[in-house]
Residue frames as qw, qx, qy, qz and C-alpha x, y, z in Angstrom:
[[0.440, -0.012, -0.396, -0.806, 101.08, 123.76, 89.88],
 [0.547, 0.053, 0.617, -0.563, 98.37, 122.39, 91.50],
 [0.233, -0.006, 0.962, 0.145, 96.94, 118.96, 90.11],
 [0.614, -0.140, -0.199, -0.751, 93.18, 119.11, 88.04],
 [0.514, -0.214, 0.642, -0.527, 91.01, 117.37, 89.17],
 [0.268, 0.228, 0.882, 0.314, 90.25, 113.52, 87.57],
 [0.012, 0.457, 0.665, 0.591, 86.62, 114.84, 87.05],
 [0.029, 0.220, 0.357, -0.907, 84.95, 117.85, 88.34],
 [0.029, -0.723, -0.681, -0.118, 80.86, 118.65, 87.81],
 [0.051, -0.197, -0.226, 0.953, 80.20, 122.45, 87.65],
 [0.424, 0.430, 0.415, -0.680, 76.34, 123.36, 88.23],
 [0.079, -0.133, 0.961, 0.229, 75.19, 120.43, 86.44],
 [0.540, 0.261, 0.494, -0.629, 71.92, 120.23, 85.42],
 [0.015, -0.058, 0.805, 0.590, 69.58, 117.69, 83.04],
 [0.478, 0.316, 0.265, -0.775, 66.19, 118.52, 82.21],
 [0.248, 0.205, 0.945, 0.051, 63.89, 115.61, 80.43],
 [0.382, 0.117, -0.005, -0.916, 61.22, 116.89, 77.99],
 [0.427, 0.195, 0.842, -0.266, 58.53, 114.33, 78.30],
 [0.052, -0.363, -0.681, -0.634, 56.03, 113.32, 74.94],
 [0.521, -0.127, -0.241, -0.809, 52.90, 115.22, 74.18],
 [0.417, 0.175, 0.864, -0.222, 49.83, 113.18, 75.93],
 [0.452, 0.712, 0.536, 0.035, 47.68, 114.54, 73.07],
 [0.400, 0.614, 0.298, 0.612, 47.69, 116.77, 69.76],
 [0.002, 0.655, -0.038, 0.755, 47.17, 119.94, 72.12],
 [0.735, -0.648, -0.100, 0.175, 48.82, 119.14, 74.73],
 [0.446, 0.872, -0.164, 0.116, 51.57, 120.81, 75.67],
 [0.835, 0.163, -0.478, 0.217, 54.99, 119.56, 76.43],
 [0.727, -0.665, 0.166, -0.053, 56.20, 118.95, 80.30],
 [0.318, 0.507, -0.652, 0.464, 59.89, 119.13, 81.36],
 [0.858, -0.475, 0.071, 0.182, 61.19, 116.95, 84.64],
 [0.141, 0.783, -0.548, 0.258, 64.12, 118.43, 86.02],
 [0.917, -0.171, -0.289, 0.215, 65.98, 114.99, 86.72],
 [0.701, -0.208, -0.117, 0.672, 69.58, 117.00, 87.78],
 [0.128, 0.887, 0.090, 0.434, 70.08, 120.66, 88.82],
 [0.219, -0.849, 0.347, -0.333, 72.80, 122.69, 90.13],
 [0.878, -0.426, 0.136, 0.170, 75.17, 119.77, 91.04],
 [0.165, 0.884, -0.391, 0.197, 78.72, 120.92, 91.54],
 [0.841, -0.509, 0.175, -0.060, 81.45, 118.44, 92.62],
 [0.300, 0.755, -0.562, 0.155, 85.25, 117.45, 92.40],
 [0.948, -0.255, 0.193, -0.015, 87.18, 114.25, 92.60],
 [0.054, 0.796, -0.590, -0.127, 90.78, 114.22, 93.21],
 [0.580, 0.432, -0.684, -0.099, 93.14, 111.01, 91.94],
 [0.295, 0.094, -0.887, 0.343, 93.18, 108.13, 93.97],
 [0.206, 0.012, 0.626, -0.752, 89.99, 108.93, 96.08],
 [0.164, -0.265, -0.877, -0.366, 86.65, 108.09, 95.89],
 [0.209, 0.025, 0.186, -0.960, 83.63, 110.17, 96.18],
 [0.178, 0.424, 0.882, -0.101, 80.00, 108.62, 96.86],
 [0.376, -0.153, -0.090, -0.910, 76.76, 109.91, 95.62],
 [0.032, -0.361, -0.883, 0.299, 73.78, 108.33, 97.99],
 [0.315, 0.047, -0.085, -0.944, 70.09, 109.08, 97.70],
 [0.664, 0.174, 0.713, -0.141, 66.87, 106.94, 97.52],
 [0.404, 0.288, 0.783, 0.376, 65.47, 105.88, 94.10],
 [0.111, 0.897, 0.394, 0.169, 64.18, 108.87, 91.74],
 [0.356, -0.847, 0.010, 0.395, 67.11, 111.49, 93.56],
 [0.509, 0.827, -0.227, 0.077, 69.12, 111.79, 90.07],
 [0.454, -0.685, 0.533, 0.199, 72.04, 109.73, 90.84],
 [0.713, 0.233, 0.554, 0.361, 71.92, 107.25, 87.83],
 [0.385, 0.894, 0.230, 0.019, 71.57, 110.48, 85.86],
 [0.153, -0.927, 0.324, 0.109, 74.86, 111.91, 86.98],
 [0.545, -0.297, 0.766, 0.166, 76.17, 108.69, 86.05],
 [0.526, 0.669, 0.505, 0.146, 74.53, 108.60, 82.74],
 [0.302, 0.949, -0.078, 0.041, 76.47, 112.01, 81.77],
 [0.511, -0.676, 0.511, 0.145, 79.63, 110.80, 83.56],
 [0.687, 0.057, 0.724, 0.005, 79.40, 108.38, 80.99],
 [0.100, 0.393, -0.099, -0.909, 78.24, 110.01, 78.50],
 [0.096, 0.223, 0.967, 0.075, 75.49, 108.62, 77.77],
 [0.085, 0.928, 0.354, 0.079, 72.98, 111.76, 78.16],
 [0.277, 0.335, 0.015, 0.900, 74.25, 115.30, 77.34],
 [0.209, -0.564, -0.589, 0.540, 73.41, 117.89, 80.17],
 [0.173, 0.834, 0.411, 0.324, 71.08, 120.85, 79.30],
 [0.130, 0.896, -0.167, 0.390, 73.46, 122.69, 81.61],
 [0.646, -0.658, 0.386, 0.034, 76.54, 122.96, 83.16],
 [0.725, 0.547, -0.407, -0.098, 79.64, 121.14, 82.47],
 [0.934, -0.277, 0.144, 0.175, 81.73, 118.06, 83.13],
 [0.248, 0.875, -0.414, -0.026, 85.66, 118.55, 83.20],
 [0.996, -0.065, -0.055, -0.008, 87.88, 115.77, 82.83],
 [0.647, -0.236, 0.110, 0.717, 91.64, 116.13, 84.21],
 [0.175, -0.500, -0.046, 0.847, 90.61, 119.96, 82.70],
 [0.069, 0.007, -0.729, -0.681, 89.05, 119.22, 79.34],
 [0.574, 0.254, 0.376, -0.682, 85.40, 119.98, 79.09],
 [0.487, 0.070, 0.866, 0.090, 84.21, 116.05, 78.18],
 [0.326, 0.726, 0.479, -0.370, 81.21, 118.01, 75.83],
 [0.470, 0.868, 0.048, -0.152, 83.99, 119.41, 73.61],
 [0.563, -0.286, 0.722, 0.284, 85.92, 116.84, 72.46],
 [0.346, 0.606, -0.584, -0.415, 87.36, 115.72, 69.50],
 [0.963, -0.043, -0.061, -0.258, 87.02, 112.41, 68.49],
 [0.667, 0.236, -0.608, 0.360, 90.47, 111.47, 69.22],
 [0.025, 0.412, -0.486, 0.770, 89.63, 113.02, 72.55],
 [0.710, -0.199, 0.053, -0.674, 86.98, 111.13, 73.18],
 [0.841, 0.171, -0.512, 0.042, 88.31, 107.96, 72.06],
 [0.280, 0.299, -0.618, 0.671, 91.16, 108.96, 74.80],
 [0.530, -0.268, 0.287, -0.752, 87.89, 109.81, 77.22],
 [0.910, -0.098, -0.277, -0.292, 86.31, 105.96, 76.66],
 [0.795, 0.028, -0.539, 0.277, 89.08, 104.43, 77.61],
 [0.064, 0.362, -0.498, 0.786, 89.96, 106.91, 80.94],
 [0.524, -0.003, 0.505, -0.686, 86.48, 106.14, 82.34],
 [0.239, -0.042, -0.956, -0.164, 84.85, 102.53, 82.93],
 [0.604, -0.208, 0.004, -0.770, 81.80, 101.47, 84.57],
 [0.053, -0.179, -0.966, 0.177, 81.04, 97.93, 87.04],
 [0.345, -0.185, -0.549, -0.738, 77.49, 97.68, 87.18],
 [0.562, -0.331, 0.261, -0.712, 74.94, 96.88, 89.48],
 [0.912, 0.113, 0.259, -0.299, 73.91, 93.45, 88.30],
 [0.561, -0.416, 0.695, 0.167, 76.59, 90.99, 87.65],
 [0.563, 0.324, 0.731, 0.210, 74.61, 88.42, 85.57],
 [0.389, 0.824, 0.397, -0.111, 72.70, 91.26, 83.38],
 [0.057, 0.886, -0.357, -0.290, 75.93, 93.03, 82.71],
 [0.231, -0.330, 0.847, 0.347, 77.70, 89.90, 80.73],
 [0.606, 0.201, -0.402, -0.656, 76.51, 88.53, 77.69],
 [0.757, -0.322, 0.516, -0.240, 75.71, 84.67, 78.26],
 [0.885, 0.465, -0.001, -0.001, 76.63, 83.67, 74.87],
 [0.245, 0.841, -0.415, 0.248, 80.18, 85.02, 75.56],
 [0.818, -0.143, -0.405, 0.382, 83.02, 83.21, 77.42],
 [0.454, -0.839, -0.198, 0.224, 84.54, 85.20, 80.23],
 [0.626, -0.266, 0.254, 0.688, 87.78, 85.62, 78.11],
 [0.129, 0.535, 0.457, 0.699, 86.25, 87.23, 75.38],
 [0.244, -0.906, -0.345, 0.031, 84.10, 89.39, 77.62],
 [0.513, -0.660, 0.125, 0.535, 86.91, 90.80, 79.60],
 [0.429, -0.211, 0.452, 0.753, 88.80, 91.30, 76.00],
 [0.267, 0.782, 0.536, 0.170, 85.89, 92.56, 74.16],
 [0.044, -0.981, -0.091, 0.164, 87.15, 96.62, 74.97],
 [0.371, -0.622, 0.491, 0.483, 90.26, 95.93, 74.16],
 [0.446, 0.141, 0.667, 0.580, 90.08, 94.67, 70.76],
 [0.245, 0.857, 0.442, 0.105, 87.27, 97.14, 70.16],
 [0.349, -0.876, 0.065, 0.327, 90.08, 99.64, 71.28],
 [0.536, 0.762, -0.328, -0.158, 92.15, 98.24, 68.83],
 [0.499, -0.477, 0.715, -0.108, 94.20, 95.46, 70.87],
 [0.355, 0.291, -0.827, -0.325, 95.72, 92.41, 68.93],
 [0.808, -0.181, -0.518, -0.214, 94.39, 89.20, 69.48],
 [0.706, -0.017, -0.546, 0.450, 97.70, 87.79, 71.46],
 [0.200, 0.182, -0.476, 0.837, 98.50, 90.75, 73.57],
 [0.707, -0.273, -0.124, -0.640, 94.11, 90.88, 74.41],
 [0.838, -0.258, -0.470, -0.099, 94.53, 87.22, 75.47],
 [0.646, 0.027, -0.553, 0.525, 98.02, 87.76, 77.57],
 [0.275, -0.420, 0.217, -0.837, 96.16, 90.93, 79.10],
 [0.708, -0.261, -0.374, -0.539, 93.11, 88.69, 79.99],
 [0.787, -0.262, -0.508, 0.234, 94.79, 86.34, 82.21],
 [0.254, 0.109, -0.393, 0.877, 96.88, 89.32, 84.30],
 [0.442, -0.351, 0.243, -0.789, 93.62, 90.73, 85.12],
 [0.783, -0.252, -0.536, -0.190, 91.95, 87.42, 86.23],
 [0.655, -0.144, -0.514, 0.534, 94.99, 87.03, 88.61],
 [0.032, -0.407, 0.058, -0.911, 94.37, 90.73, 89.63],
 [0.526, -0.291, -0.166, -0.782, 90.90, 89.99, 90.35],
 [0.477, -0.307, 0.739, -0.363, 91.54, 87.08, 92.73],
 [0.887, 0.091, 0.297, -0.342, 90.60, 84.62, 89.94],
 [0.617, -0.331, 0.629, 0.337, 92.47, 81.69, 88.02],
 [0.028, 0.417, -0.525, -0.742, 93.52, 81.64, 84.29],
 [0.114, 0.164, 0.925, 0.323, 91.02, 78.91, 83.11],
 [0.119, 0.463, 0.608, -0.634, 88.33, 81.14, 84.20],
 [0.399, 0.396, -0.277, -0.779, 88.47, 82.83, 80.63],
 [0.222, 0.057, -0.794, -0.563, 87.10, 79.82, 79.28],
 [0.084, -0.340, -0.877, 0.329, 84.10, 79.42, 81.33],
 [0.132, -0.750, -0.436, -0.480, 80.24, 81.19, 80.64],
 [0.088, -0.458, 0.395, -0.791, 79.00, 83.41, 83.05],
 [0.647, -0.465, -0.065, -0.601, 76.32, 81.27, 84.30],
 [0.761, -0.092, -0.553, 0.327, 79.17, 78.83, 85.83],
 [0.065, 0.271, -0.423, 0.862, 80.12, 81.73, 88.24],
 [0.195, -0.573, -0.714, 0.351, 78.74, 82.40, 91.29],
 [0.006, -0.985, -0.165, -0.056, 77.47, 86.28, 92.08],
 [0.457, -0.815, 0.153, 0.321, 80.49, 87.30, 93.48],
 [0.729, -0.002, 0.518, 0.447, 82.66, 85.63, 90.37],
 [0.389, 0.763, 0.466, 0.223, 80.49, 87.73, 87.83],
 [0.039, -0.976, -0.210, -0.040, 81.40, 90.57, 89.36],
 [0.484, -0.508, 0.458, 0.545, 85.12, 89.92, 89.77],
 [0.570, 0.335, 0.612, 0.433, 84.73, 89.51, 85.71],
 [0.188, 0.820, 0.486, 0.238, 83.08, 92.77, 85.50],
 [0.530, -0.777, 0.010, 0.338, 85.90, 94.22, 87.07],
 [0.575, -0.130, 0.623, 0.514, 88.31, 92.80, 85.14],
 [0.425, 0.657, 0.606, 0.142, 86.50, 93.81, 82.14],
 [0.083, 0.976, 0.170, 0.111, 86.53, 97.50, 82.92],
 [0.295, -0.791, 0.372, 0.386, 90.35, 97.54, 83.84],
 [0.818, 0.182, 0.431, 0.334, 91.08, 96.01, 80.60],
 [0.421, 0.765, 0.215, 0.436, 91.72, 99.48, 79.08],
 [0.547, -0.196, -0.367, 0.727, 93.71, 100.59, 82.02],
 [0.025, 0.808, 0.360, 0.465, 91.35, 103.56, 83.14],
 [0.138, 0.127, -0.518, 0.835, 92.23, 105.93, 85.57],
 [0.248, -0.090, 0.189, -0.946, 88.29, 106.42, 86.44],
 [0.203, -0.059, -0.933, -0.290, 85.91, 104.28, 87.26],
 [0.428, -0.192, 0.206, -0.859, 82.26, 104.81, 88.08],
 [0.129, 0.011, -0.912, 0.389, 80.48, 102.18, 90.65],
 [0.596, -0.273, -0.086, -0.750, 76.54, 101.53, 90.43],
 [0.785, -0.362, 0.280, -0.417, 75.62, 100.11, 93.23],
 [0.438, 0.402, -0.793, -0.132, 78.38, 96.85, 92.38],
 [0.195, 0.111, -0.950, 0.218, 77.38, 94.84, 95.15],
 [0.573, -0.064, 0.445, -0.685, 73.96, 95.48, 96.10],
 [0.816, 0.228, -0.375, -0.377, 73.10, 92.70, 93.85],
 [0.346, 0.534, -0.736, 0.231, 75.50, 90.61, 95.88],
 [0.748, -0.425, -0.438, 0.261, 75.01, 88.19, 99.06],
 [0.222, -0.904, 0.244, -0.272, 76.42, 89.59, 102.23],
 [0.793, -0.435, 0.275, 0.324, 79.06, 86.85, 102.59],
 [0.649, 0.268, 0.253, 0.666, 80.89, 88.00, 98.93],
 [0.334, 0.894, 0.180, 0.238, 80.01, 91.48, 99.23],
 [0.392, -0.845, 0.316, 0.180, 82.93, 92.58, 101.70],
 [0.772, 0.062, 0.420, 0.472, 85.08, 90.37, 99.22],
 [0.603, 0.502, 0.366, 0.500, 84.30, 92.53, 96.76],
 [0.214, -0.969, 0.061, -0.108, 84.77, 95.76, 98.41],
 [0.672, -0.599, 0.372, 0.228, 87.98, 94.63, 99.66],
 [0.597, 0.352, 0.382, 0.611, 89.12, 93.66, 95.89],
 [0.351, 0.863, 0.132, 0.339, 88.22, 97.42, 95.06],
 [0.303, -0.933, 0.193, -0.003, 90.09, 99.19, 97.77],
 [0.722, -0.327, 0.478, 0.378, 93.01, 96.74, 97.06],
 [0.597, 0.466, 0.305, 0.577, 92.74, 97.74, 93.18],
 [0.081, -0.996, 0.038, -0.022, 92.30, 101.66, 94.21],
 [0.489, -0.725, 0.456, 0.165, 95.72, 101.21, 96.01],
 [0.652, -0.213, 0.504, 0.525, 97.85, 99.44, 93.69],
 [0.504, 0.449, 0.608, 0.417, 96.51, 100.74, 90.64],
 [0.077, -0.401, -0.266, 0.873, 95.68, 104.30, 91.99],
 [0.015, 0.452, 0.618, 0.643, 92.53, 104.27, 90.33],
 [0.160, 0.010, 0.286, -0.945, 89.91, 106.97, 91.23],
 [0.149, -0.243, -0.944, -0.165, 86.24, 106.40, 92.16],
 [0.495, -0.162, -0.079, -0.850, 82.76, 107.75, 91.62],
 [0.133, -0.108, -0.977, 0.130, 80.51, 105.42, 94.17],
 [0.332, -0.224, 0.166, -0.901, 77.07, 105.14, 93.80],
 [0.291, -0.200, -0.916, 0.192, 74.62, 103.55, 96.20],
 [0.628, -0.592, -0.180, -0.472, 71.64, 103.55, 98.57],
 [0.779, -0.539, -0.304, 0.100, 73.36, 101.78, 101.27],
 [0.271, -0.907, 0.225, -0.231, 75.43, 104.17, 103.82],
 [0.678, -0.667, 0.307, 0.015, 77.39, 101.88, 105.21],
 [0.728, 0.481, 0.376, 0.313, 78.80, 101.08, 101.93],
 [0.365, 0.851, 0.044, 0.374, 79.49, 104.31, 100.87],
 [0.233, -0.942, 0.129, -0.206, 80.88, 105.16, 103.90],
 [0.947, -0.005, 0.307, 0.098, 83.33, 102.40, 103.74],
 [0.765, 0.371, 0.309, 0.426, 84.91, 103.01, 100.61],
 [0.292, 0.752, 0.230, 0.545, 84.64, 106.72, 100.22],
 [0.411, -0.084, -0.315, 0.851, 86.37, 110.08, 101.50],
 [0.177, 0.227, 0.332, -0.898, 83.88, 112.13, 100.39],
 [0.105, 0.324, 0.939, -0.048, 80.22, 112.12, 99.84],
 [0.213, -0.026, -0.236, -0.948, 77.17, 114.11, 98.22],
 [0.248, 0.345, 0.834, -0.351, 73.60, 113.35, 99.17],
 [0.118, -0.074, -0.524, -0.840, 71.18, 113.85, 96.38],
 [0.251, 0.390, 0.776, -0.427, 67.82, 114.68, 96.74],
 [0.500, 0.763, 0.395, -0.111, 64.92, 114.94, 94.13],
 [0.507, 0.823, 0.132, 0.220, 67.87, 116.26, 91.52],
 [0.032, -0.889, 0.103, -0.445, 69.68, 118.41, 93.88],
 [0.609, 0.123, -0.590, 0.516, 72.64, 118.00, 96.01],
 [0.393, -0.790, -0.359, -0.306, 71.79, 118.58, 99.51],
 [0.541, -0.764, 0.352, 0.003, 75.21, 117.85, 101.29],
 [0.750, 0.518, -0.315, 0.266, 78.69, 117.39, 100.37],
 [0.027, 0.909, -0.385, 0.157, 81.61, 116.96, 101.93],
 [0.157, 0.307, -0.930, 0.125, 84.09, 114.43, 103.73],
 [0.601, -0.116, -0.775, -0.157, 82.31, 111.18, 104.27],
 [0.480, -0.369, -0.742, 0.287, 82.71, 110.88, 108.02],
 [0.030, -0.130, -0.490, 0.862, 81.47, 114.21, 108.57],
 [0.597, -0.050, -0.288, -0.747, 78.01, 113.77, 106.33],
 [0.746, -0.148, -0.591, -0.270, 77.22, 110.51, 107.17],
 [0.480, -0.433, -0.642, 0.411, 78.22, 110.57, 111.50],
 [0.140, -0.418, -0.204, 0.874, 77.60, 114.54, 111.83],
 [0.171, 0.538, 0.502, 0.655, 74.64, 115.43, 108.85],
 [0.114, -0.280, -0.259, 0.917, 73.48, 118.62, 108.90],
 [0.404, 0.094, -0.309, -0.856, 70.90, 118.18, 106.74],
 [0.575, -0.140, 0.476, -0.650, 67.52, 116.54, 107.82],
 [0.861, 0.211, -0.045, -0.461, 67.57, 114.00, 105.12],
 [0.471, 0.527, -0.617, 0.346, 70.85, 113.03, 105.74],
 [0.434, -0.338, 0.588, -0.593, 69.46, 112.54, 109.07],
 [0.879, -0.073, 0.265, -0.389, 66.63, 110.51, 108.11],
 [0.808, 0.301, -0.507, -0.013, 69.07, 107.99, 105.44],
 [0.333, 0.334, -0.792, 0.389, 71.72, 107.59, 108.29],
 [0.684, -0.152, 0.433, -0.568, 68.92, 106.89, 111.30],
 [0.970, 0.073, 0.040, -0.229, 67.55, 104.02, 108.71],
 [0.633, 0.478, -0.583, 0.174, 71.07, 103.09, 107.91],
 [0.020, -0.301, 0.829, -0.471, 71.95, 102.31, 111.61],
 [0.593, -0.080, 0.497, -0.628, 68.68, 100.83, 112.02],
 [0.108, -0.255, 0.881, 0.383, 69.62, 98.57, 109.08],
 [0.539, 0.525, 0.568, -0.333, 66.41, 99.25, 107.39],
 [0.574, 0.312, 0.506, 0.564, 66.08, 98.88, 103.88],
 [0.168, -0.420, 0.031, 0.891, 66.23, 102.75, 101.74],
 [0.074, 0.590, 0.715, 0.367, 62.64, 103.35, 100.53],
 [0.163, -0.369, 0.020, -0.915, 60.49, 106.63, 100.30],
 [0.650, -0.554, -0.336, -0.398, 57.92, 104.63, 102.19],
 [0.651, -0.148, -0.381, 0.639, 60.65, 104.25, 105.31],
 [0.127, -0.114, -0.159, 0.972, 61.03, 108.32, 105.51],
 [0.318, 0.591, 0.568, -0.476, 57.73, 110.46, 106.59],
 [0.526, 0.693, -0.052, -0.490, 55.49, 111.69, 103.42],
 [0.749, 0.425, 0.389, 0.326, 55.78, 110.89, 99.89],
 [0.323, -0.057, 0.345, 0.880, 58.24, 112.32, 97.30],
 [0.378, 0.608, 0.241, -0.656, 56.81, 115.16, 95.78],
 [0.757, 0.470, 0.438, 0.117, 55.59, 115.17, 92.10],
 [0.578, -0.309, 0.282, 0.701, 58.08, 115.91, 89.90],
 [0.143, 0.663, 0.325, 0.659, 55.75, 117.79, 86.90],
 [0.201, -0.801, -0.020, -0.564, 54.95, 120.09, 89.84],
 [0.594, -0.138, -0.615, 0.500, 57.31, 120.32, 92.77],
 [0.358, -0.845, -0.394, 0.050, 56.94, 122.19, 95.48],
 [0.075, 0.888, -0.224, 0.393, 58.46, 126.20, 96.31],
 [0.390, -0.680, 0.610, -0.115, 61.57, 126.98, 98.41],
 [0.241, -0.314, 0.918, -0.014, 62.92, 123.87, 99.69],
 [0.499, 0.169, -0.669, -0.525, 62.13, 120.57, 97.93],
 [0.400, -0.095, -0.877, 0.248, 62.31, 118.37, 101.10],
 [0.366, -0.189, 0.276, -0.868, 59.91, 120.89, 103.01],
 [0.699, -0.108, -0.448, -0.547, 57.08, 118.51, 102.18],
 [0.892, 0.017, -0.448, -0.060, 58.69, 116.00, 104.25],
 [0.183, 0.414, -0.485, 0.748, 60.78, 118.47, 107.12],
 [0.519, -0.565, -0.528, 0.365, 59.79, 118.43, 110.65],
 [0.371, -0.383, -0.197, 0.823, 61.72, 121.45, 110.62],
 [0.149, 0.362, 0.497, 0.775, 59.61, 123.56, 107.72],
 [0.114, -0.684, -0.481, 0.537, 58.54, 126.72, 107.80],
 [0.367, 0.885, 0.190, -0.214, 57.20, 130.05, 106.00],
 [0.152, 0.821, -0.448, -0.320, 60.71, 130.68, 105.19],
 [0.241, -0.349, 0.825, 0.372, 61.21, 127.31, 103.41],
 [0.553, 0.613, 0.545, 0.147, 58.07, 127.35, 101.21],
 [0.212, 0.956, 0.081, -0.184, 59.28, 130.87, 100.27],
 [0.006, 0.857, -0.505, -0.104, 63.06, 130.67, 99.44],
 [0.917, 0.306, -0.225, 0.126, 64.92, 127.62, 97.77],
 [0.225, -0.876, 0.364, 0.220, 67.97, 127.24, 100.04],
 [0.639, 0.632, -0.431, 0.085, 71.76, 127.03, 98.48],
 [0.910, -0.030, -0.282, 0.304, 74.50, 124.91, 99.60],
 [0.120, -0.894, 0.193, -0.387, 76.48, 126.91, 102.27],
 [0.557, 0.251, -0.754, 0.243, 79.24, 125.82, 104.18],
 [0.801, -0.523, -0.250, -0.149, 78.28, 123.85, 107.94],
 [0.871, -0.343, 0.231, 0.266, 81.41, 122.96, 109.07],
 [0.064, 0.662, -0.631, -0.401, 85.11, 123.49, 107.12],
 [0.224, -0.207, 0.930, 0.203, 84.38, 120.13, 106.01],
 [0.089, 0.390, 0.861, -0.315, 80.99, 120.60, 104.88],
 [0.141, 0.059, -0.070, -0.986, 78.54, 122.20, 103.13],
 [0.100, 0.445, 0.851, -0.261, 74.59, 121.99, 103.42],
 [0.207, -0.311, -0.390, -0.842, 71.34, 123.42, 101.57],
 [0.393, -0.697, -0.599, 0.039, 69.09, 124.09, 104.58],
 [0.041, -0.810, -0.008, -0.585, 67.65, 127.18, 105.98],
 [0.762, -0.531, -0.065, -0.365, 67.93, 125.59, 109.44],
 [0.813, 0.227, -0.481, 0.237, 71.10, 123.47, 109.22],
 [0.233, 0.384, -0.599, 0.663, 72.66, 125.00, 112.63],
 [0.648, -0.255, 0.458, -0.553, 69.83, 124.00, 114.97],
 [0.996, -0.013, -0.083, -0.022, 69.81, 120.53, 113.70],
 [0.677, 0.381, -0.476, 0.412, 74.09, 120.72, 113.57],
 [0.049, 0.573, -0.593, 0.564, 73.66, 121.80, 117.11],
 [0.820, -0.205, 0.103, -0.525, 71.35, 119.16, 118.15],
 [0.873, 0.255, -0.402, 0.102, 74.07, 116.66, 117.14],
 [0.692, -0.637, 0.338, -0.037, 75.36, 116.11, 120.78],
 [0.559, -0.390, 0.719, 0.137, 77.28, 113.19, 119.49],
 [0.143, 0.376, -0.762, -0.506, 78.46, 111.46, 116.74],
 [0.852, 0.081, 0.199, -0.477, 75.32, 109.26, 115.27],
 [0.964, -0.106, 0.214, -0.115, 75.26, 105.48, 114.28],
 [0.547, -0.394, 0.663, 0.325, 78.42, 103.02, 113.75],
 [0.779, 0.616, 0.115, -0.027, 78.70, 103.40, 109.80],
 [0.125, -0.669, 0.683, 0.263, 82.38, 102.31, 109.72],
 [0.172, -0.298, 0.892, 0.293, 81.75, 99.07, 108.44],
 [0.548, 0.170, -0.396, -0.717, 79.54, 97.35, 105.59],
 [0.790, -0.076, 0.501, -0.345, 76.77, 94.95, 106.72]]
């Protein structure tokens, strides 16, 4: 019998109704997440990359549950997360954690580092003693020493915080753990630390991972496979080193160009502006912004189709750009 998958997305979608500007006005929807379909087996770890505004915090906001999607559903090890019992949920909080972006902003300051870390566990129901003798095993986990629980956060450096915030989220021994951006907030001498702590907890702990980020070389790093999200919509999926050194899609071009050209991951970086989101534009979404657009991509929205056996790709065009890839593009094996 063939394993479920930790957590599987099937044609996801979350739609935002926006206030009234006036009495007789009428009300405007923003489609933040549509049609996203994806599947993440145990032990691996699947990126979602995209610039700012492409509906990745969103997917991570339902992973979470934190918003409820207007369609589609999320399946956890088989169990649609949406129709749960509350002992099934309870069981859901504690299967799936969350490390944050921001270190400092993600600890209370009033809190010692022991309490912090034990805070899910006692809320979980964890004694006192067996909360405190947890507290120190993860420190040592997390590359840090036992006195550490008695220390604020602002004694830590950046890199400390975030070993805490680690620690924190394995205190309930999840099997799932979803990854905003953890280190962009980081220096570039601690972030490869902390990468190197996760891939070292993946492996002993065989935890699974949802990674999301703006920086390629990052993602590609950590993860096996990878989804590229644009304005909502998943443009490309598949194994890591064949989206991010072989894309077939043109925005996947333009993130991995700026990513070897170690330029930061802004809409003002990639030609045109994003389109508006009360009124987007027919067919393709990224037309606005394609070199390659044409009559048949203001007229037809395209679907994800497979490029490659490893691969799949929403462009009408995707084989004249997948045959323009002579060679394998920039060196995104390792994080700057």
């Amino acid at each position: 019998m063939t394993e479920a998958p930790v957590i599987e997305a099937r044609s996801l979608g979350k739609t935002f109704i926006l206030p009234r500007g006036g009495l007789f006005e009428a009300r405007r929807s923003v489609i933040a997440v549509e049609d996203v379909s994806f599947s993440v087996s145990r032990g691996t770890t699947f990126g979602i990359v995209g610039e700012s505004g492409s509906g990745k915090s969103t997917v991570a906001k339902m992973l979470l549950k934190l918003e409820r999607p207007t369609s589609g559903t999320l399946w956890a090890e088989g169990q649609d997360i949406f129709a749960q019992t509350a002992a099934q949920e309870r069981a859901y909080r504690r299967m799936v954690q969350t490390v944050f972006q921001d270190p400092y902003g993600a600890l209370s300051p009033r809190m010692r580092a022991g309490r912090i870390i034990a805070e899910p566990m006692r809320a979980q129901g964890t004694d006192r003693a067996t909360a405190k003798a947890k507290v120190a095993q993860l420190l040592e986990i997390v590359g840090m020493q036992p006195e550490a629980a008695s220390r604020y956060p602002h004694e830590f450096s950046g890199g400390q915080r975030q070993r805490i915030a680690i620690a924190r989220a394995l205190s309930v021994d999840p099997r799932l753990l979803v990854l905003d951006e953890p280190v962009s907030a980081l220096d570039v001498s601690v972030r490869a630390q902390v990468l190197s702590l996760l891939q070292e907890m993946q492996a002993r702990l065989g935890l699974t991972y949802i990674f999301i980020g703006h920086d390629l070389a990052v993602v590609r790093y950590l993860s096996e496979s990878v989804g590229v999200m644009y304005f909502g919509r998943l443009v490309e999926i598949g194994t890591a080193r064949q989206v991010l050194r072989r894309p077939a899609h043109p925005y996947t071009q333009r993130l991995v160009a700026l990513a070897a050209a170690k330029a930061p991951l802004g809409a003002a970086r990639l030609q045109g502006e994003l389109p508006n989101p009360l009124n987007p534009p027919s067919g393709c979404l990224f037309r606005t912004r394609c070199s390659y657009a044409d009559a048949l991509c203001a007229a037809k929205r395209p679907e994800l189709r497979e490029a490659s056996p490893d691969q799949r790709v929403a462009c009408h065009h995707h084989e004249a750009i997948a045959a323009g890839n002579k060679a394998e593009t920039g060196p995104l094996l390792q994080p700057a």
